[in-house]
C-alpha positions as CSV (number, residue, x, y, z in Angstrom):
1,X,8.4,-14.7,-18.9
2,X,7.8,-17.3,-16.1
3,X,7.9,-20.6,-17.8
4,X,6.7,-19.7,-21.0
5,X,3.9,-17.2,-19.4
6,X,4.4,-13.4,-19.9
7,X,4.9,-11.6,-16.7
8,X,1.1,-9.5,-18.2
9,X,-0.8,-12.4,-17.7
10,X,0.2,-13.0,-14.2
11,X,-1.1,-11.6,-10.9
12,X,-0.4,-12.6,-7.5
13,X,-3.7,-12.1,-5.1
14,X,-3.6,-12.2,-1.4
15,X,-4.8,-10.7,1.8
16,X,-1.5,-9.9,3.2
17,X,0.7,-6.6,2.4
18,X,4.3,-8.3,4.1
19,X,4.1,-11.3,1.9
20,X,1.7,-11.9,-1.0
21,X,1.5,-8.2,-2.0
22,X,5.2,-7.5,-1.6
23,X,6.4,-10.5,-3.2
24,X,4.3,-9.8,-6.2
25,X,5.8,-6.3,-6.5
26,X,9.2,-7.3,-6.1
27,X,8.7,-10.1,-8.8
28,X,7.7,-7.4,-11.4
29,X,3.4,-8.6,-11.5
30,X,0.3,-6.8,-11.0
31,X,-1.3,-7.6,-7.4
32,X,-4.5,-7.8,-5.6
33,X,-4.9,-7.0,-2.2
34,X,-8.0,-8.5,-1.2
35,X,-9.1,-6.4,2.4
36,X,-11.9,-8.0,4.2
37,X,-11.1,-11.6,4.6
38,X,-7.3,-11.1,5.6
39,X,-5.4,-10.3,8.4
40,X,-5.6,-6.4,7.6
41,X,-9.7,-7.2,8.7
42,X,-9.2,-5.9,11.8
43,X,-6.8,-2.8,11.6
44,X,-9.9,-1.9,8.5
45,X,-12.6,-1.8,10.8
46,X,-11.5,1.4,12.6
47,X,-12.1,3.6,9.8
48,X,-15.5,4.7,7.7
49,X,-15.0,3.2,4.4
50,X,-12.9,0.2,3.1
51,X,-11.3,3.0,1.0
52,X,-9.5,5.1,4.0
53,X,-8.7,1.8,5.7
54,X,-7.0,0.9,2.9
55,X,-5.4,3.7,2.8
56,X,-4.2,4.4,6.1
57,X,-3.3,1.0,6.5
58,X,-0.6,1.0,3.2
59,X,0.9,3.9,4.5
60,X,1.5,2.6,7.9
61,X,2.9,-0.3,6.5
62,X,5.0,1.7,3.9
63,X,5.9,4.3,6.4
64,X,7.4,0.9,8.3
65,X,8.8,-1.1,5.3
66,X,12.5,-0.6,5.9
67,X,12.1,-1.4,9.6
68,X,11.8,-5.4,9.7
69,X,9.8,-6.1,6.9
70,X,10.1,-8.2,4.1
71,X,9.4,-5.3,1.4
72,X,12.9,-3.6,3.0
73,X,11.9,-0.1,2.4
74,X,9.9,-1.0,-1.4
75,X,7.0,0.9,-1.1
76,X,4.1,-0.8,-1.9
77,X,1.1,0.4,-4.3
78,X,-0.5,-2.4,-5.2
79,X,-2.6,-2.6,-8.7
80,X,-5.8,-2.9,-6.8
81,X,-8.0,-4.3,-4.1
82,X,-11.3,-6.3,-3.7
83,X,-13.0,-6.4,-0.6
84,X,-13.3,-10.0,-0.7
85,X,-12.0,-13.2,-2.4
């Protein structure tokens, strides 16, 4: 528990794969990678559907985690994604 909350009725939410999704992984919560407002916008655009960006662009970053980034080789899956917030 976190202050009295079970860790089940928490969830970290964020646009960010490095920070907000990693450090609600590594802190044992589910997580929200919201797509279309964030800084992953851009790399999302290149592909036909918000579906195989987000794909492509968490295995990139997965592919990359032990090189530099703050997930040091955790592999990242978050729970789910929204397009927006």
């Amino acid at each position: 528990t976190t202050k009295g909350i079970a860790k089940d009725r928490i969830c970290m939410i964020g646009d960010a794969l490095e920070t907000d999704v990693t450090g609600g992984v590594r802190y044992g919560i589910d997580t929200v990678w919201v797509l279309k407002d964030g800084i992953h916008a851009p790399e999302l655009e290149e592909y036909d559907t918000l579906e195989q960006g987000a794909s492509a662009v968490l295995v990139a970053f997965n592919d990359k985690s032990n090189t530099g980034t703050y997930a040091q080789g955790l592999k990242l899956q978050p729970t789910c994604f929204v397009a927006h917030f």
